[in-house]
BAFI-120434 format. One record per residue (C-alpha): residue number from 1; x, y, z. Coordinates in steps of 0.02 Angstrom, whole numbers. Layout:
N
SITE   num       px       py       pz
SITE   NUM        X        Y        Z
...
***
This chain:
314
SITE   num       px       py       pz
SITE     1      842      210    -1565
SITE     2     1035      179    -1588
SITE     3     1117      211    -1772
SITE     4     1253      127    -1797
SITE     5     1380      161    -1962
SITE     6     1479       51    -2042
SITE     7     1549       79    -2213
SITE     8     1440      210    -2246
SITE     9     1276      126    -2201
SITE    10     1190      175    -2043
SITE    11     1079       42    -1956
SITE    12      928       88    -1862
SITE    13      884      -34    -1714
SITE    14      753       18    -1581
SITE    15      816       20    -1420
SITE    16      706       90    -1271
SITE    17      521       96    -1269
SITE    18      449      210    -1148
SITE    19      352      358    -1198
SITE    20      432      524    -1170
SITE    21      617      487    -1217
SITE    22      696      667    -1222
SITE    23      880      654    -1200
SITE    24     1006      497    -1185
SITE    25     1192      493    -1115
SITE    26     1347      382    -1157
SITE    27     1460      339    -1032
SITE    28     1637      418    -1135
SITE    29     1735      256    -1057
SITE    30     1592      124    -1078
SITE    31     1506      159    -1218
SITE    32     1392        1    -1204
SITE    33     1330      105    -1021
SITE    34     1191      224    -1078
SITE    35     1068      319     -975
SITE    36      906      389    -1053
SITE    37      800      534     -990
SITE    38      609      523     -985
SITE    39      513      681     -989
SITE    40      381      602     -856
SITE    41      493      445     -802
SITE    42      652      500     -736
SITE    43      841      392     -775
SITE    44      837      240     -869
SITE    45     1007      161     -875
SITE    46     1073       12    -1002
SITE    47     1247      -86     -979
SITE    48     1235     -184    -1120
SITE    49     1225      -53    -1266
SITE    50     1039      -44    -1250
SITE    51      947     -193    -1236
SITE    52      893     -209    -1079
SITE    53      854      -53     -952
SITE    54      832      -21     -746
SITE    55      742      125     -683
SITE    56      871      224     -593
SITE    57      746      296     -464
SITE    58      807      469     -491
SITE    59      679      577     -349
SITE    60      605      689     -483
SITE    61      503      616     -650
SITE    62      551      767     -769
SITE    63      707      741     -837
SITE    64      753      873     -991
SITE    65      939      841     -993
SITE    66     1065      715     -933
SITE    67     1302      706     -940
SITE    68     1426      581     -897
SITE    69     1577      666     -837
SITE    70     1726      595     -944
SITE    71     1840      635     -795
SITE    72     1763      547     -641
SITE    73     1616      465     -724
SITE    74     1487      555     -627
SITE    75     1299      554     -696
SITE    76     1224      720     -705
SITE    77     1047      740     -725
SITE    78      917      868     -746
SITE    79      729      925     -723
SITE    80      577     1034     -761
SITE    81      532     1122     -653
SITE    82      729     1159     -615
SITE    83      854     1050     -516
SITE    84     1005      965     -528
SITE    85     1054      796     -496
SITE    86     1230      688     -456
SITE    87     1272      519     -445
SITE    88     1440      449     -410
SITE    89     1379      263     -448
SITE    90     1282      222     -603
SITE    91     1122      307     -549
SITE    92     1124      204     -381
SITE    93     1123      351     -283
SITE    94     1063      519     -321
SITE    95     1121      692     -240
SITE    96     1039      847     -272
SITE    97     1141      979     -293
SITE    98     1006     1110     -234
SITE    99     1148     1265     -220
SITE   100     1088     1303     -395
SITE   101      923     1341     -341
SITE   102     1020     1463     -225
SITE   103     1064     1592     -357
SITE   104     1001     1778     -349
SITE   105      943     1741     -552
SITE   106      818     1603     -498
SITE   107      652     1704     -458
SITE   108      686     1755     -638
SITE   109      696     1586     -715
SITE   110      552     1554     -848
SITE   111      516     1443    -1001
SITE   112      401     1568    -1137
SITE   113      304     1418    -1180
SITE   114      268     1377    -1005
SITE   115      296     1539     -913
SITE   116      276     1483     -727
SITE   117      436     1372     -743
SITE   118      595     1328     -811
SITE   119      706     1167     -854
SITE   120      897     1131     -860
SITE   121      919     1111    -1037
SITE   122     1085     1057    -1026
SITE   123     1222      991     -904
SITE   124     1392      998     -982
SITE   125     1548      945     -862
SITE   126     1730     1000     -899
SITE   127     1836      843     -986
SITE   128     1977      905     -923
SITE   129     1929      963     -719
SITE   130     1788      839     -634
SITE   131     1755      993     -525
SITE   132     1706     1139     -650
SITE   133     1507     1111     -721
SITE   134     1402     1218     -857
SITE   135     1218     1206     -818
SITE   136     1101     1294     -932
SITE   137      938     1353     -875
SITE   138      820     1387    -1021
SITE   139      756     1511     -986
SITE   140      885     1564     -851
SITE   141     1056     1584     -890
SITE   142     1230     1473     -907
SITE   143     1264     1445     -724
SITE   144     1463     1370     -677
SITE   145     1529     1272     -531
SITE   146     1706     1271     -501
SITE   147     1673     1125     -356
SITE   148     1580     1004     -415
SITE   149     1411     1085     -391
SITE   150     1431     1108     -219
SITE   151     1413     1312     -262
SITE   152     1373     1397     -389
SITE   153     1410     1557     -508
SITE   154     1259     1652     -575
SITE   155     1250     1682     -750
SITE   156     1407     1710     -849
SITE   157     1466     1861     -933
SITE   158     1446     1863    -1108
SITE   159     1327     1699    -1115
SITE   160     1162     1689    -1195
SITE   161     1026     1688    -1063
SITE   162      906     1561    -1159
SITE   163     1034     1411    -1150
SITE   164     1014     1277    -1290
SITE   165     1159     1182    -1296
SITE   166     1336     1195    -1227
SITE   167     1525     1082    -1273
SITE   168     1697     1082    -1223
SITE   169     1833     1058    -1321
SITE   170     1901      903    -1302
SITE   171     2079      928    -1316
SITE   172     2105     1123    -1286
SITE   173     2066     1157    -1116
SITE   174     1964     1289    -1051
SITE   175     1873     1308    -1213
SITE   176     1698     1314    -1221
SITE   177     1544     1344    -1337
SITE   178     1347     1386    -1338
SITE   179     1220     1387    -1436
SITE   180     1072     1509    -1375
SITE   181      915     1600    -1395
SITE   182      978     1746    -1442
SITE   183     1147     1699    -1529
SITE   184     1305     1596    -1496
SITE   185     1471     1632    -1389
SITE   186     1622     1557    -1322
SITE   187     1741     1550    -1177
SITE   188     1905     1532    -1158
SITE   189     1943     1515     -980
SITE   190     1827     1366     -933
SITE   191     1683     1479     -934
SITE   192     1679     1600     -809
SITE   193     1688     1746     -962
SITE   194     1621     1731    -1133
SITE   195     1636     1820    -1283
SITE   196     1481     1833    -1419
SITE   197     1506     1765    -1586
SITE   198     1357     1807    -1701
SITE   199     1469     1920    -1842
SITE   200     1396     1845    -2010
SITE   201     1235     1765    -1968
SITE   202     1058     1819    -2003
SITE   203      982     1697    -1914
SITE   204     1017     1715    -1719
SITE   205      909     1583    -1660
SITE   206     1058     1469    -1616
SITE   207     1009     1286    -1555
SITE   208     1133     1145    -1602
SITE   209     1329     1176    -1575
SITE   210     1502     1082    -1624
SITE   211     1676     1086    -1591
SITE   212     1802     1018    -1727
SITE   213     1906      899    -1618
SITE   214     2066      945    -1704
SITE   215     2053     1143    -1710
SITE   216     1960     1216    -1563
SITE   217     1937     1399    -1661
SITE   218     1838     1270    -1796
SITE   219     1657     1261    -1753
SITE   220     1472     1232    -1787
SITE   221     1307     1298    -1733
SITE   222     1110     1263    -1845
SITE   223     1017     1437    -1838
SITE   224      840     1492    -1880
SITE   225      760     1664    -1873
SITE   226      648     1618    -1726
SITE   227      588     1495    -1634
SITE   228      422     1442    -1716
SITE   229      502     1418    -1869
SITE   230      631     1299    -1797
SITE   231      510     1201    -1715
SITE   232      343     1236    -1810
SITE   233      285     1148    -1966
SITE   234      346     1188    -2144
SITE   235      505     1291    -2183
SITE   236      625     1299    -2035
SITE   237      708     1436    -2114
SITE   238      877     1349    -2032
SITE   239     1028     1337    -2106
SITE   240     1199     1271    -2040
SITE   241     1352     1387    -2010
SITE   242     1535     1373    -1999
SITE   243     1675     1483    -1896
SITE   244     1845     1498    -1860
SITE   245     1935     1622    -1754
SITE   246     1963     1779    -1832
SITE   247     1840     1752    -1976
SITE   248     1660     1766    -1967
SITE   249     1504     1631    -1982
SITE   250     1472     1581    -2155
SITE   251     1318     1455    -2220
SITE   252     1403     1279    -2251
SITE   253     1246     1204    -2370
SITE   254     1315     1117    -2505
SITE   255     1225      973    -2577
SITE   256     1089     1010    -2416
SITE   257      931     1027    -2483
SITE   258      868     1218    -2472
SITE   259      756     1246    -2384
SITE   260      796     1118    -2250
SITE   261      646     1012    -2209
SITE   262      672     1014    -2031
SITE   263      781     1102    -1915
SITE   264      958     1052    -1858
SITE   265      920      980    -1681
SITE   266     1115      904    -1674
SITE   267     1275      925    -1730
SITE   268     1423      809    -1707
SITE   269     1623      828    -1753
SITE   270     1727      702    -1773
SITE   271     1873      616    -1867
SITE   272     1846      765    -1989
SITE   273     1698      729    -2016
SITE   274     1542      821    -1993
SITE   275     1371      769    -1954
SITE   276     1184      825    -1931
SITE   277     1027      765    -1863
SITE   278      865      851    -1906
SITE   279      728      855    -1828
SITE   280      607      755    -1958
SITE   281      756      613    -1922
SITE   282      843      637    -2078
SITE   283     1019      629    -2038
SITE   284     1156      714    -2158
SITE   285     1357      687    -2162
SITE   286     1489      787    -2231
SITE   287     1692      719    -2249
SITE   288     1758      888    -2282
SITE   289     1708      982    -2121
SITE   290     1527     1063    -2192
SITE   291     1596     1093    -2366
SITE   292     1501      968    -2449
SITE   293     1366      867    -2382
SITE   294     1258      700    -2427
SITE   295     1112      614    -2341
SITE   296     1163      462    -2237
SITE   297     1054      299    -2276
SITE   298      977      233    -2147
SITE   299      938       39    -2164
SITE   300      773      -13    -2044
SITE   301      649       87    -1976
SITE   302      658      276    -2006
SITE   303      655      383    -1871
SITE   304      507      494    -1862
SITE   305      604      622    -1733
SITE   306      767      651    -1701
SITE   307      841      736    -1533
SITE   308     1012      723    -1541
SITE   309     1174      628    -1589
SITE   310     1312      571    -1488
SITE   311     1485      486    -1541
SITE   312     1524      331    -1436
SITE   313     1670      236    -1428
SITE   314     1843      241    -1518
***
């Protein structure tokens, strides 16, 4: 489904049906270009915002995460069990960038629900180098390539192992953030070291992070105590936290309702404002960077599930 806001309305309009829908792209310079990943039916891709899709033929079905790289425009996608996948055209063409399956960490790699594999949960590519890539493995480790995934270096220092979502700053370069597993950390030098940042959180179950876009020490991440709370039935036990360098996490739930009926699967920052999507597809904004917050209305059909959220366009 694509929600669309204007003056404080958001529209609903259903976009792609095909069962499985797990994860969907935006090309940064084209926002009308959108790829979708199918958990049994590979790349979809759309050119005209949505409303009309071509299988991209991508070699394996599984797809649990998919980027556009802002720099070069490169399609990243990728699979359970794991692999990694580039294409320099649209989806035309696919590469796999099998290095990754290379690293000393693999024979390690394992998903607790599904012990005998493992998924890239997330592909993140550097705005600011086409060359450097952060690949999380969940369960695996936050694996960099400095070469446009030609090679690759084995889990970082400092990162969570159990990978859940990873961002850039957009305008401060070499700044990076996770949400994990076990906690939440950030780099500084384009990833190759990272630093834990869990002070002031009792919840450590990290899943959805943010970056304010006009203060790169300003960020986001939705926490639970454990991972069948997040994604079980009843009280999530999740709340959503705040940070800024120097200064520790602190709850930002004003005006949320407590508990939360749903986890925090997404967070987005932008123009100062603050936005997040649960999982039971409520979807909750704040204009004062988590200070204060109010339920969007959403005008059509209600989503039953929500994934993520993605800014597109100016």
């Amino acid at each position: 489904m694509a929600l669309t806001e204007r003056a404080g309305e958001w529209t609903v309009e259903p976009l792609l049906r095909a069962p499985g829908a797990g994860c969907l792209a935006v090309d940064p310079v084209d926002p009308d270009t959108l790829y979708a990943g199918l958990r049994e039916g590979g790349v979809r891709r759309s050119t005209d915002g949505g409303r009309t899709w071509v299988d991209c033929e991508l070699p394996d079905p599984g797809v649990y995460s998919l980027a556009v790289s802002p720099v070069d425009g490169a399609v990243y996608a990728g699979t359970e069990p794991s692999r990694l996948f580039r294409s320099a055209d649209r989806g035309q063409r696919w590469e796999a960038l099998d290095s990754l399956l290379a690293l000393p960490s693999r024979p390690t790699w394992s998903f607790p629900p599904r012990p005998w594999t493992s998924h890239v949960r997330w592909i993140a590519p550097s705005p600011h180098d086409a060359a450097v890539i952060l690949v999380g493995i969940e369960l695996g480790g936050l694996m960099r390539s400095v070469d446009g995934g030609a090679t690759w270096q084995d889990h970082r220092p400092g990162a969570q192992r159990d990978v859940h979502c990873l961002a850039w700053h957009p305008r401060a370069q070499g700044r990076a953030y996770e949400a994990g597993g076990g906690g939440a950390a950030w780099s500084g030098d384009g990833g190759d070291t990272w630093h834990p940042a869990d002070d002031g959180r009792d919840r450590h179950y990290t899943w959805a992070v943010a970056a304010d876009p006009d203060d790169p020490g300003r960020w986001y991440v939705s926490a639970s105590t454990g991972p069948f709370r997040a994604h079980g039935t009843g009280d999530p036990q999740a709340r959503i936290y705040r940070r800024r360098d120097g200064e520790d996490w602190r709850p930002i739930m004003a005006g949320l309702p407590d508990p939360l009926p749903a986890m925090p699967y997404a967070l987005v920052a932008v123009d100062g404002r603050l936005f997040a999507g649960l999982r039971n597809g409520d979807i909750w904004g704040s204009g004062d960077r988590g200070d204060s917050w109010r339920p969007c209305p959403l005008a059509g059909r209600q989503p039953t599930q929500l994934l993520a959220l993605a800014a597109a366009g100016g």
